[in-house]
Each structure stands twice: as structure tokens, then as C-alpha cells.
VMD Tcl script that draws the C-alpha trace (Angstrom):
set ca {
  {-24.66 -2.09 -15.58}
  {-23.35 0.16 -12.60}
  {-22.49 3.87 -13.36}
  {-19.12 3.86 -12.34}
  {-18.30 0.70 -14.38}
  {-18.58 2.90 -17.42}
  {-16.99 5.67 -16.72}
  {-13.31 5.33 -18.72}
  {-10.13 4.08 -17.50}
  {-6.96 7.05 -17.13}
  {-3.10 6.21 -16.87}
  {-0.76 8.90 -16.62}
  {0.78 10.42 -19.76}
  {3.88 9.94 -19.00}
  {4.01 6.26 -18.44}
  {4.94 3.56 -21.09}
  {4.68 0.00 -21.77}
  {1.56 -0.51 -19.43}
  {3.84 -0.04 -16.16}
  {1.54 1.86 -14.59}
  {-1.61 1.98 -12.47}
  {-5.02 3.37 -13.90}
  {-7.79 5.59 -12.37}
  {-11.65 5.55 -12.86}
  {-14.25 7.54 -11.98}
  {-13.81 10.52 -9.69}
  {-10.42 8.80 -8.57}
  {-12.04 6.57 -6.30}
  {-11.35 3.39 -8.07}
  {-7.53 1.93 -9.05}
  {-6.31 -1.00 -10.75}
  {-2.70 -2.33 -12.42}
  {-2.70 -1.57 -16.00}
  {-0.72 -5.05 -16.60}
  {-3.61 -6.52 -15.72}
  {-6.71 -4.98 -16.40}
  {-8.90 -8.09 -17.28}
  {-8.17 -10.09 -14.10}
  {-6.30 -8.19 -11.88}
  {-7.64 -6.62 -8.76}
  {-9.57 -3.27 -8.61}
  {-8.96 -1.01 -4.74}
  {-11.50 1.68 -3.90}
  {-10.81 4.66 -2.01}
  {-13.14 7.27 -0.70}
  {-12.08 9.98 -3.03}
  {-10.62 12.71 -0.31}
  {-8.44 9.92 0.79}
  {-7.09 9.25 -3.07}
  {-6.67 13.03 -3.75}
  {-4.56 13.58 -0.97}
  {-2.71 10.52 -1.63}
  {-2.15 11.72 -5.45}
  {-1.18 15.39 -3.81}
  {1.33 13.84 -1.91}
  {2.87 11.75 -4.45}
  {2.74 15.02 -6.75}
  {4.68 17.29 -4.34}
  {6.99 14.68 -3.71}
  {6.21 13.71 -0.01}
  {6.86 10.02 -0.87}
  {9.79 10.23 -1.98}
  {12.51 8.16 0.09}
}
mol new
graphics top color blue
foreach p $ca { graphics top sphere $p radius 0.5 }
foreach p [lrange $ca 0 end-1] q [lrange $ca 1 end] { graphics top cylinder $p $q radius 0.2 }
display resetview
């Protein structure tokens, strides 16, 4: 089994009922935490994740 398929699965703390996304790894791999068994898993290199999640934190994306 690959490496990074072990490593465990994070969701932020402040999110309930499953609506949320998850990260693995070193951040470099997402996925929808409504559907974990068959949904869809992105990659990212992680520099490009990290300053994704910096944005997001400082409130950049906000609209």
C-alpha cells in the first residue's frame, strides 16, 4: 500500500455534520467528507495548498 494512503484523514474542528472537506498528508491531498468512500480525491503540490489555506485563513476569499 502507498505511503500517503495511510497517512490519516483531518477536517477542521470547527465543522459539523460532515459539511466539510478533509486533508491528508502534508496537505497535498483533498477530498469531500460527504463522501469519503466514492467521492473524488484532488492533489495539489503542497506550496500551492498552503497558500490557498493562507488565503482562505486571512480572509482573501471572502466576497
Amino acid at each position: 500500500m502507498d505511503q500517503t494512503r495511510r497517512r490519516p484523514w483531518r477536517k477542521s474542528s470547527y465543522t459539523g455534520n460532515d459539511n466539510c472537506v478533509e486533508l491528508c498528508g502534508s496537505l497535498d491531498r483533498v477530498r469531500d467528507s460527504k463522501q469519503r468512500d466514492n467521492g473524488p480525491e484532488l492533489m495539489f503540490p503542497p506550496r500551492v495548498l498552503a497558500a490557498f489555506l493562507a488565503a482562505v485563513k486571512t480572509g482573501r476569499l471572502d466576497g
